[in-house]
N, C-alpha and C positions, 0 to 999 in steps of 0.2 A: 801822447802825453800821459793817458792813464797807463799805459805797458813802463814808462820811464818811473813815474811815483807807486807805480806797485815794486819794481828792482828796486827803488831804493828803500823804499819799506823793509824790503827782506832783506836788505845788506846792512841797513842800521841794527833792527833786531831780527838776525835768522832765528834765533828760535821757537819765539812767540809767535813767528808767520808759518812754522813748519806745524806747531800743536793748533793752532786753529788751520791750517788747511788739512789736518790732518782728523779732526771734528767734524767740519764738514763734510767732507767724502764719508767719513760715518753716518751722518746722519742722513745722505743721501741713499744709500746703502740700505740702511734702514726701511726708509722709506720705501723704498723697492721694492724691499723683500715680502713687506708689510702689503702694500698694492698685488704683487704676486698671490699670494697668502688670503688678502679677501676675493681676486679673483676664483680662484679654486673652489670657495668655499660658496661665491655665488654659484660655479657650474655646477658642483654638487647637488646644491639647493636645486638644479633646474634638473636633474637626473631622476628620474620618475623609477628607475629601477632600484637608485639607490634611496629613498623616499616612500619605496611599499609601491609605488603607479601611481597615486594618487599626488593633488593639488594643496591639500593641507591634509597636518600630520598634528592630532592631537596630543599633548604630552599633558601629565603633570605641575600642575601649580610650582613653582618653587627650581624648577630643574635647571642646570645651568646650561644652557644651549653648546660656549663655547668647549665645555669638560666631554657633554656629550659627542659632540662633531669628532673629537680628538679620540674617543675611548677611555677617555681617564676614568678613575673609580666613582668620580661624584654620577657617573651614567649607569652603574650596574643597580641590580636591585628596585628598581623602582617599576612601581605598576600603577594603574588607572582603578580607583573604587568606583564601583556600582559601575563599571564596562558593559556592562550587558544592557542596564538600563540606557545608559548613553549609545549604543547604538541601538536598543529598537526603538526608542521616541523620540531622539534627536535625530543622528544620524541617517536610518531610514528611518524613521514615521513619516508622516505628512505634515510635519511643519515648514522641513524645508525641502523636499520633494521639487520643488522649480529650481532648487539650487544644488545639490546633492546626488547625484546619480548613482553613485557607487558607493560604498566603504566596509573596508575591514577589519579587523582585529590584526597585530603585527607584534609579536617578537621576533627580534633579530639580535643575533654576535649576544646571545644568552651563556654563560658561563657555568654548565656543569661537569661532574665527575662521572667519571665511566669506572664500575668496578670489574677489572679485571683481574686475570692470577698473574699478572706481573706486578698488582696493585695499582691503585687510584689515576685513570688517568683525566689528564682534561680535556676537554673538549667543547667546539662552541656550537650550541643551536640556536637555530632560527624556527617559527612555527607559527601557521597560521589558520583560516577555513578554506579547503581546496576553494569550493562555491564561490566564494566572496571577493578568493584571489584573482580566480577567472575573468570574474566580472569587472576586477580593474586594469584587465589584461596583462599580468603579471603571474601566470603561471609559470612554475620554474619548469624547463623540459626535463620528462622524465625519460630517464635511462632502462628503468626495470620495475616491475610491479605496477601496484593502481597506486593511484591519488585524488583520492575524494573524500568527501565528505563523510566522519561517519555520523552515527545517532546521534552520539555527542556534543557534536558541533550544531546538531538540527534542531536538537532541542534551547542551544543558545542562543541560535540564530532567531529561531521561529518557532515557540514553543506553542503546543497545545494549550488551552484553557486550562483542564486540568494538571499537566506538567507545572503551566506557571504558578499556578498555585499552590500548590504540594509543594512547590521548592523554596516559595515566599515564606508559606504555615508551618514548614518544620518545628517537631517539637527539640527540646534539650535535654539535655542531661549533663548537670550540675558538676564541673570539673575541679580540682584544684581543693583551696578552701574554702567554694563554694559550697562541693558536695557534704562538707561538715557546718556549715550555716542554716541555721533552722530559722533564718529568714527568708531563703531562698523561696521563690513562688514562681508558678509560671501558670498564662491564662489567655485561652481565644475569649474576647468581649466580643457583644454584637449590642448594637442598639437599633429598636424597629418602633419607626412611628405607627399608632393602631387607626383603626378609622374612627374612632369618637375623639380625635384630638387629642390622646392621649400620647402614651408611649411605652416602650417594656427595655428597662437594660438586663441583659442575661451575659452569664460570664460562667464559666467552665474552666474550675484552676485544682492544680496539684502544687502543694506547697511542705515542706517543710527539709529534714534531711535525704533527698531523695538519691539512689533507691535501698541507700542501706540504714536507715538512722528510724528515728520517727517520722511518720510523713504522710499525707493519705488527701483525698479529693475533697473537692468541696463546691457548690451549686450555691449561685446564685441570682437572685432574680429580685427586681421591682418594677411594679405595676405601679403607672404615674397616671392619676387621671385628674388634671388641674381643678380646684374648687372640691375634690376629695379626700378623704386620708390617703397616702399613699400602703402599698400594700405589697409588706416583703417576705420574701419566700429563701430560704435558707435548710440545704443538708450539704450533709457530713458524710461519707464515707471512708474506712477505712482502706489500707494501701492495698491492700489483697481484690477489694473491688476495683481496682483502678487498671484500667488496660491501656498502654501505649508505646508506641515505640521510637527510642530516637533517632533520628532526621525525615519521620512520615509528620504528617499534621492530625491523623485522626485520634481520638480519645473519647477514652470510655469512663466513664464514672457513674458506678451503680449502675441504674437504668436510664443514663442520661449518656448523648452520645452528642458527638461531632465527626460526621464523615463528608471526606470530598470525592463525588462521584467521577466516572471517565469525561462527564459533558463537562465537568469543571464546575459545576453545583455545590454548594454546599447542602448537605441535610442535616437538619438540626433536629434532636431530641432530647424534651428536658421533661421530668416529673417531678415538681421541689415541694416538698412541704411547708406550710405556712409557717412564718416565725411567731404565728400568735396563734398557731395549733387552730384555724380555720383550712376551710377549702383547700387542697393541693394546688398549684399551678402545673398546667399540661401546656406542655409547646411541640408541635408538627411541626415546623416551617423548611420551606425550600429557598434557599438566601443564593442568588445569582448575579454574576456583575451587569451593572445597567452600560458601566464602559470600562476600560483597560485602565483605570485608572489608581496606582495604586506606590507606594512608596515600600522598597527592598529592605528586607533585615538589614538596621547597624547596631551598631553594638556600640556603648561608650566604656571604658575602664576607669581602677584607679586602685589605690591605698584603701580596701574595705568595701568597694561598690562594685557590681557588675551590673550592668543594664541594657536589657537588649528590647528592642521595638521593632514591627512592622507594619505594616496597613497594607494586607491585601487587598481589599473590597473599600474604597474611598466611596465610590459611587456605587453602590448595588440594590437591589429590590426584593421582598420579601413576598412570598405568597403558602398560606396552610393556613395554622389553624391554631388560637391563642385559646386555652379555658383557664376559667377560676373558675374550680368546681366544675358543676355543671353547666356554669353559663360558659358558652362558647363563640369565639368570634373566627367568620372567616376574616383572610386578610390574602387580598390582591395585589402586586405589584407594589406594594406598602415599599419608602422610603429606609434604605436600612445603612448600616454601617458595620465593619467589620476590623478588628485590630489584633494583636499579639505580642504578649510581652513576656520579658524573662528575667530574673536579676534576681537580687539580693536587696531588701528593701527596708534594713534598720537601719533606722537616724536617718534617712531620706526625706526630702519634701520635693512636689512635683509642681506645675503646671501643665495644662495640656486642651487642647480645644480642636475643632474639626463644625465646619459649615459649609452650607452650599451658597455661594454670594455670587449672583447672576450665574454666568458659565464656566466659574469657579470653582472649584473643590478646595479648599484652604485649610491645612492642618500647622497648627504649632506645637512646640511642646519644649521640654529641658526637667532634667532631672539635679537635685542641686544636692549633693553631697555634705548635709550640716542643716545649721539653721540660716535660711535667706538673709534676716536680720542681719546678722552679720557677715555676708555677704560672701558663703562658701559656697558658691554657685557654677553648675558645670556648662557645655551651652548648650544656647537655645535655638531652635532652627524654627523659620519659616517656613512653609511646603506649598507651592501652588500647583494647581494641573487643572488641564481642563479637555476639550474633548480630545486632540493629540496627545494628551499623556502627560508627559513630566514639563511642566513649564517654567521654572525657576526657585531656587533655595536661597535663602535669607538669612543671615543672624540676626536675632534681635537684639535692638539696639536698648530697648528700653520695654518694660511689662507691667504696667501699672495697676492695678486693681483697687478699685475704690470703694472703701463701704460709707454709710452715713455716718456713722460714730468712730472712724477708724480705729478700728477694734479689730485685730484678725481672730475674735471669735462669733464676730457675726460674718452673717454672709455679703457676698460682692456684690454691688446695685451694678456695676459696670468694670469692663475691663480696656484696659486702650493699651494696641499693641504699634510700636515701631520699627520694622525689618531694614536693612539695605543690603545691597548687594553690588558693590561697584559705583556706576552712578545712579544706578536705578534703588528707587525706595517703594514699599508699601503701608500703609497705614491699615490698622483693623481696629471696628470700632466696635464693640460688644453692649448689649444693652442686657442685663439680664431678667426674665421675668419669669421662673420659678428656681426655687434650688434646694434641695436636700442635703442636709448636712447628718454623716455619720461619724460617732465618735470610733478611731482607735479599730482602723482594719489591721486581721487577725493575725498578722504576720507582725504586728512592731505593739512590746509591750508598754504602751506610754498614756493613761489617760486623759492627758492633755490635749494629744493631735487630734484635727478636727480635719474629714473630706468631706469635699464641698461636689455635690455636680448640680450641674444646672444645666439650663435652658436659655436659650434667647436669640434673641435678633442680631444680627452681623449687616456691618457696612466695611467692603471691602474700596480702597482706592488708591493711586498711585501711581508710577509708570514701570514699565517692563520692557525691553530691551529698546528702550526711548520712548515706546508708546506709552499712551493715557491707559489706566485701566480701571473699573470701577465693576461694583457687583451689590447688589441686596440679597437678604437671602436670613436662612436661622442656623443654629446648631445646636451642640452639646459642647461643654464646655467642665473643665473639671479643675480645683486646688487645692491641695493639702500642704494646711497649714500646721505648724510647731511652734505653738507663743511660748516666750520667753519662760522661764520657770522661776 
């Protein structure tokens, strides 16, 4: 019966039953082809040689899997930031050591030119750490010659103290129309708690047209001792006293130094004169990390800004020797902190904070390109780590700072910070109880702008990769503000 009314269907209208039997078979077809086509792309997925050896294959945010698989152009060009970071705290450290066995670093079907006297040819490489390869049992056999590891690769893979640090503290040298900006500045900060409850910030910066314009060093130091005057210490040298070189981290200024030894020490030497032509301040100290804990050079750009940060020393300890004048303090294993900045720093306003909250190290920061107020702001990152090292990055969603009279010419009673990151969020709650406010550092001619640093109490809480997390703890905290004119 249905074989009888399907003939006559096709004999009343053949040709409507010829275009739709003629769609279907397409679209079965189709179909097929498509089924074929995701099988392939599964066995591929299972191909451990085509995958690097390994079970997962870290990529970039944003990449298109299906462009990549094919070769298309949306796959060339693209690389992994702070790679080095991501495998020695993620990948191997010991956070996930019960899950992780292996992993390496992989370019593959890389697209360069060979220059030859036939001219440009191309060619495609692949490159990775012999070491690392092995280890995922994907060495490719070699035909002739060695294939190992060299220094290169040792030092990425598993760098000395001192290597990681010298390559973290790099100093710069001011490119482009940077090097014609006579706001350019660049500076190793250190802050060390003292044993009477106090505290000393010291900072070691060369700033201006560096190294062909006007330019030259400059030392600075405050002695915090709460219920005191505070007491600052301030010189000046010209560029001819000033010794350093760019991509090492040490510097010399006048009789004031910063070197990193082979242990990966820091040794600090400052001799600053007082700004009120009292007592000199002398500082000896040996600044060593307490753990690995530390965030890599980035840099942000833009139309008129450059700005670059690092945090070698999140966690480190201080031990030598603090004088005013003659009075002199030992200092043992004293709490310390260590940073590095670089950029171009008119018309800028900043935020920035760093605390220890429970087994937390917590830094925030953002640099905002204008006036806040109106809301030319660049971003702001969250940073956690803790004793594994890099434990998760945040933007901040929201940065409040509160004063009593909301006035951004007095100082902040408190700051309340909101980070997320996916589904996980953290809170940071700031309480502040002391803070010095200087007018108009010497790089931005404005006497309006007001820096703020302070002190206080931190409450860290929230969840991280689904878990609860929570911390007590203090820090340093810093804001320069630009009210309206």
């Amino acid at each position: 019966m249905i074989a009888r009314l399907v003939w006559a269907s096709f004999l009343q209208r053949p040709g409507r039953s010829l275009l739709l039997l003629a769609g279907y078979a397409l679209g079965v077809g189709v179909t097929i082809v498509l089924l074929s086509v995701g099988g392939a792309l599964v066995e591929q997925a299972r191909d451990k040689e085509l995958v690097g050896g390994g079970d997962l294959i870290v990529l970039p945010t944003g990449i298109d899997l299906e462009t990549l698989k094919t070769g298309g152009v949306g796959s060339m060009f693209f690389s992994i930031e702070q790679a080095s970071l991501l495998y020695r705290q993620v990948l191997a450290g010991g956070r996930f050591e019960d899950r992780v066995a292996a992993a390496a670093p992989w370019i593959d079907d890389e697209l360069l030119y060979l220059e030859a006297d036939s001219g440009l040819v191309p060619i495609s490489a692949g490159a990775t750490i012999p070491g690392l390869a092995e280890s995922l049992d994907v060495a490719p056999t070699l035909v002739a010659g060695t294939w190992q590891d060299l220094e290169a690769d040792r030092r990425w893979r598993d760098p000395t103290d001192a290597e990681l640090y010298r390559s973290l503290d790099a100093l710069h040298m001011p490119a482009g129309s940077a090097a014609r900006d006579s706001t350019w500045a660049e500076w190793h900060y250190f802050n060390v708690l003292l044993p009477d409850s106090g505290w000393l910030y010291l900072t070691y910066m060369i700033a201006g047209q560096v190294p062909d314009g006007r330019w030259g060093g400059r030392m600075l130091a405050t002695r915090v001792r709460p219920g005191s005057v505070d007491r600052v210490y301030d010189g000046r040298v010209p560029a001819e006293g000033v010794t350093f070189v760019e991509g090492l981290p040490d510097l010399v200024i006048g009789g004031s130094s910063v070197t990193i030894e082979d242990d990966g020490s820091y040794t600090l030497f400052a001799r600053i004169p007082s700004e009120t032509g009292g007592a000199p301040l002398t500082v000896d100290l040996t600044v060593a990390a307490h753990s690995r804990r530390y965030l890599p050079p980035v840099e942000i750009g833009g139309e008129g800004i450059v700005s670059g940060y690092a945090v070698p020393l999140l966690d480190a300890r201080a031990s030598g020797r603090v004088c005013e004048g003659s009075r002199c303090r030992r200092i043992e294993a004293a709490q310390s902190y260590h940073d590095h900045n670089w950029g171009t720093w008119g018309g800028v306003t900043w935020d920035w904070g760093q605390a220890q909250a429970g087994g937390y190290s917590v830094l925030y920061g953002g640099v905002s390109d204008g006036e806040r107020e109106r809301g030319a702001t660049g971003p702001r990152i969250l940073y956690l780590a803790d004793a594994d090292g890099f434990a998760g990055i945040f933007s901040i969603r929201r940065l409040t700072t509160w004063r009593a009279d909301g006035s951004g010419r007095t100082a902040p009673d408190s700051i309340s910070i909101l980070a997320t990151s996916g589904v996980d969020s953290v809170a940071l709650s700031i309480d502040v109880s002391h803070t010095r406010a200087t007018p108009v550092p010497v790089w931005v001619d404005s006497p309006a702008a007001l820096f703020f640093q302070m002190r206080g109490s931190a409450s860290l809480s929230g969840r991280l990769r689904g878990t609860a997390i929570h911390g007590e703890g203090d820090g340093f905290f810093e804001t320069w503000t630009r009210p309206f004119r």
